[in-house]
N, C-alpha and C positions, 0 to 999 in steps of 0.2 A: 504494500500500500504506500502509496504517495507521501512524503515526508508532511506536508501540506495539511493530507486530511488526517493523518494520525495527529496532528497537535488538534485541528480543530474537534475532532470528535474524543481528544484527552479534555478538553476545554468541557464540553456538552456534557462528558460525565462528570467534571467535578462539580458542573452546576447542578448537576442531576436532569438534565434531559438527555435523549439518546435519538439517533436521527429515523425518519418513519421506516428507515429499511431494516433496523433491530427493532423499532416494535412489530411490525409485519411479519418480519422472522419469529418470533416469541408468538404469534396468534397461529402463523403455520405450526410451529411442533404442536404446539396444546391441541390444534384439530385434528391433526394426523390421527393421534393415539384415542381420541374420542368417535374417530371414524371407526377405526379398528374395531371397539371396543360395540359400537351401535350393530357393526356388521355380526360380529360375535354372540351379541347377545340376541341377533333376528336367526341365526342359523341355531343356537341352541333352541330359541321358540320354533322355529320349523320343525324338529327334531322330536320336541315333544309334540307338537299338532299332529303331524303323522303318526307319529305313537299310538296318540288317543283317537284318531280315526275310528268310526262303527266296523269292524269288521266282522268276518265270521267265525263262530265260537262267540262272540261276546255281545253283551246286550239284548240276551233274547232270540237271537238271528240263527238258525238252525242249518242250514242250507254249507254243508263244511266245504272251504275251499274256494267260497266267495262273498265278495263285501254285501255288507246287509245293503237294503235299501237305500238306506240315509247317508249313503256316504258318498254318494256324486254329489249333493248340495254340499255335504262336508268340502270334499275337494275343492268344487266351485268359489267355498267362502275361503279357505286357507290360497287359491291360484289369486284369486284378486286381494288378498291382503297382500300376500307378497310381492304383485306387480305397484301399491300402493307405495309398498316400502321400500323398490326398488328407484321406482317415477320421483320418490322423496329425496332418497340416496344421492341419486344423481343432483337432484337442484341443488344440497349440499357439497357434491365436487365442484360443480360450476363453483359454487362461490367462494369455494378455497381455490382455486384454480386462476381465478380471480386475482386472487391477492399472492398465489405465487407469479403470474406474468407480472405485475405491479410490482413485486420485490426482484423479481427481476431487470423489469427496465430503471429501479432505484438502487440497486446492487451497487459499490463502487467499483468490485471487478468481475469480468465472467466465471472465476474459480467459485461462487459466493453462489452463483445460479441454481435454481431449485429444478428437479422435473416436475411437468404437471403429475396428477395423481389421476388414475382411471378404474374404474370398476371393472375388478378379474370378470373373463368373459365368462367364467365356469359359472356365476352367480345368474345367470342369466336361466340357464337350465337346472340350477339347484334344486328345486323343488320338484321338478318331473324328474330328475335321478332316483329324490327318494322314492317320490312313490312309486318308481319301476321296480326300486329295490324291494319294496313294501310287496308288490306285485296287486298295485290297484289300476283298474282299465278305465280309460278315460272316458270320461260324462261325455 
């Protein structure tokens, strides 16, 4: 770094201000790991929703070897929460995505550059994996 901006950004911290490309940086880590953790906590919910799906053996449903009734609406409600939560997801990358092109045209040098962040494609078919795995046929 520039002899230049190491004194002026030595200056900024002993005022106690820091310039918007470290507070940018400081809002990108804290959303990384809060992404992670939303995507974590939507796949362990899927995991149990498929779990508790009506199948058969359970709830009454006799018929061994295939899902009771009620579980094409089941599906239906679990395919559209997920694409809800997916449609969410993403408005959430946009806007960190956002503020990493912004901390990157505010970067003092290219070494400091962030990559955008995108949702793994595997998320995309995660829920019809499981329930192939589950071996439920589609509504």
């Amino acid at each position: 770094m520039p002899a230049d901006l190491r004194l002026a950004f030595r200056m900024l911290k002993r005022a106690g201000f820091a310039p918007e490309w470290i507070e940018l940086d400081k809002e990108i880590r804290a959303e990384i790991p809060r992404g992670e953790l939303l995507l974590s906590r939507h796949r362990e919910w899927l995991t149990r929703s498929v779990a508790a799906l009506p199948w058969a053996g359970g709830r009454g449903w006799e018929k061994e070897g295939q899902a009771s009734p009620h579980a094409g609406s089941a599906v239906a409600r679990l395919r559209a929460a997920h694409r809800r939560f997916l449609v969410e997801h993403e408005a959430r990358l946009a806007d960190l995505n956002w503020k990493i092109e912004r901390f990157n045209w505010l970067a003092p040098t290219p070494r400091l550059h962030r990559r955008p962040v995108r949702l793994a494609p595997e998320w995309r078919g995660l829920l019809e994996q499981m329930l192939r795995e589950r071996d439920v046929t589609r509504d």
